[in-house]
N, C-alpha and C positions, 0 to 999 in steps of 0.2 A: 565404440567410443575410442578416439585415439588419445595418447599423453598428454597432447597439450589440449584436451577437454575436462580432464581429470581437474577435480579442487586441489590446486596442491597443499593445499591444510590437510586435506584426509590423506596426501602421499607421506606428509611428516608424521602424522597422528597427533599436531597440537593444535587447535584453532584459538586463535586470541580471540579477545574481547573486540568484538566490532559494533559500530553504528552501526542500525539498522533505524528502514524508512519503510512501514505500510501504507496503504493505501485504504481504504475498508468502505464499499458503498451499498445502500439495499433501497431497493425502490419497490418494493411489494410487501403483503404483513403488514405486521407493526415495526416498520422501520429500523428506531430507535434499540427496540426487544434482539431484535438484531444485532445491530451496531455493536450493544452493552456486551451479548453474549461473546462475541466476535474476540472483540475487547479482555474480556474475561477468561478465553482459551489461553489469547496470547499471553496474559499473565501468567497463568498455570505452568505454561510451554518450561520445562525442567532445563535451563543452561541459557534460558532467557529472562533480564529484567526488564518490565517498561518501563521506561523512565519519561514520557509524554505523552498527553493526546491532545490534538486539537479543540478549538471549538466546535462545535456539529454546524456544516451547512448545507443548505437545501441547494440542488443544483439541478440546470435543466439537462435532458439526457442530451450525449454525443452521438451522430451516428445515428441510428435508428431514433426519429425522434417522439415518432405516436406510442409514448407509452409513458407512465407515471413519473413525478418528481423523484427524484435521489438522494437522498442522505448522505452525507461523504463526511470524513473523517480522515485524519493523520494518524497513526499512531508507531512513536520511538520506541526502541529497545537498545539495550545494548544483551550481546548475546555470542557464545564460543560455539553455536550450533555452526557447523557448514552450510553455506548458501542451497546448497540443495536440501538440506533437512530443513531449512527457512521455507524454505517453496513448497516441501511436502506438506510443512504444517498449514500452511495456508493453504493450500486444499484439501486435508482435511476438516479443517475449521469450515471451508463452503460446504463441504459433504454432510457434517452433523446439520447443517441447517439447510439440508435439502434442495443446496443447490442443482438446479439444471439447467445445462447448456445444450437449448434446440436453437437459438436465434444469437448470429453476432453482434455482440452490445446491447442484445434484446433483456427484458424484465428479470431481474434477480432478487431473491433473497438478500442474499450478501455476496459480496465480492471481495476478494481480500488478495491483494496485488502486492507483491515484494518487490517495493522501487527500486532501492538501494542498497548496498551492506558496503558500509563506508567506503572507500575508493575504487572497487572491485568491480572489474571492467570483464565479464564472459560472455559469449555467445557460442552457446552449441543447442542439442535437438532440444535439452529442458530446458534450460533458462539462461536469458538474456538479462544482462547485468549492466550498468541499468536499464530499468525498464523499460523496451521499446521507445511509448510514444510520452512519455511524463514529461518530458520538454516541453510539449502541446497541449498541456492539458489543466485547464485554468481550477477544474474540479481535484486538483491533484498541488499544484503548487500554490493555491491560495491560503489555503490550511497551512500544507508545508512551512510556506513563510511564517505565517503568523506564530509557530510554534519552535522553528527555528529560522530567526533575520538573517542569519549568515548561510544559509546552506549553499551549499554548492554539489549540481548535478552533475556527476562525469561526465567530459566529454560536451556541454551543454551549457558551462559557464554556471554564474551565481543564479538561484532560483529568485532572489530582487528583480535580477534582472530581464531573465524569463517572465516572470509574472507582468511588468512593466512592457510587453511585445503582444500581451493575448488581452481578449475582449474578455475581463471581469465582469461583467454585467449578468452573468449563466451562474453566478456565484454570489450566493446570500447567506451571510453569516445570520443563526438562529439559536439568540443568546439565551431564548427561552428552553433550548431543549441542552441538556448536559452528561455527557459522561460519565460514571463516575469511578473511582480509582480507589 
């Protein structure tokens, strides 16, 4: 790893308080049982508050398309963890629940994707900031919006706006299933 991959929060030793953007999706099991648990790590997560979650909506898969509907979810924090302990935790959180990765974009448990961590623009061998393809991806900025109107994607402009350029129709808010906090 050279200098300029390094967090420079961990080269000070102070991390502020940053927005943070998850992503959370499970299209196998009990969905929801998922989602909730998912949800429930990240509050537990010590130097992290949630402070949102989306509505739950049902979306059709990206990618690999013969395989079950998806659950998806937003869910905010604010949080002084470094982007990399952000990303560990979310693979952890897939690990307790058994995630496996044999097939790309193929059937999961849960997925839990670190979009965002407020303005914070990295790309090295672990994580890409922000998230690759969230730009693209209606199962990801629909929610978003609806939980935060004003957001804005580095690099990607406002996520109103983004949403307003993609086919919503892969994206069904499901006011019967909820959260809870």
């Amino acid at each position: 790893m050279s200098m300029i991959d390094l967090d420079l929060d961990t080269l000070s030793g102070m991390t502020p308080l940053r927005h943070v953007t998850y992503s959370l999706g499970s299209n196998l099991g009990d969905r929801m049982e998922y989602l909730q648990g998912a949800t429930d790590l990240l509050r537990q997560t010590p130097g992290m508050k949630v402070t949102g979650v989306s509505s739950v909506y049902e979306t059709d898969p990206v990618g690999l398309t013969d395989q079950p509907l998806f659950l998806n979810i937003i869910v905010q924090a604010d949080s002084t963890l470094a982007s990399n302990v952000m990303l560990e935790r979310a693979h952890a959180i897939e690990d307790a629940f058994d995630r496996v990765r044999t097939v790309l974009n193929g059937p999961r448990t849960i997925d839990v994707d670190l979009i965002a961590v407020a303005d914070r623009v990295t790309n090295n061998d672990v994580l890409t900031l922000p998230h690759p393809r969230a730009h693209e991806r209606a199962f990801v900025l629909v929610p978003w919006l609806e939980l935060e109107p004003e957001a804005e994607l580095v690099g990607h402009g406002r996520v109103a706006d983004l949403v307003a350029g993609l086919d919503t129709t892969t994206v069904r808010r499901r006011d019967d299933l909820v959260i809870d906090l």
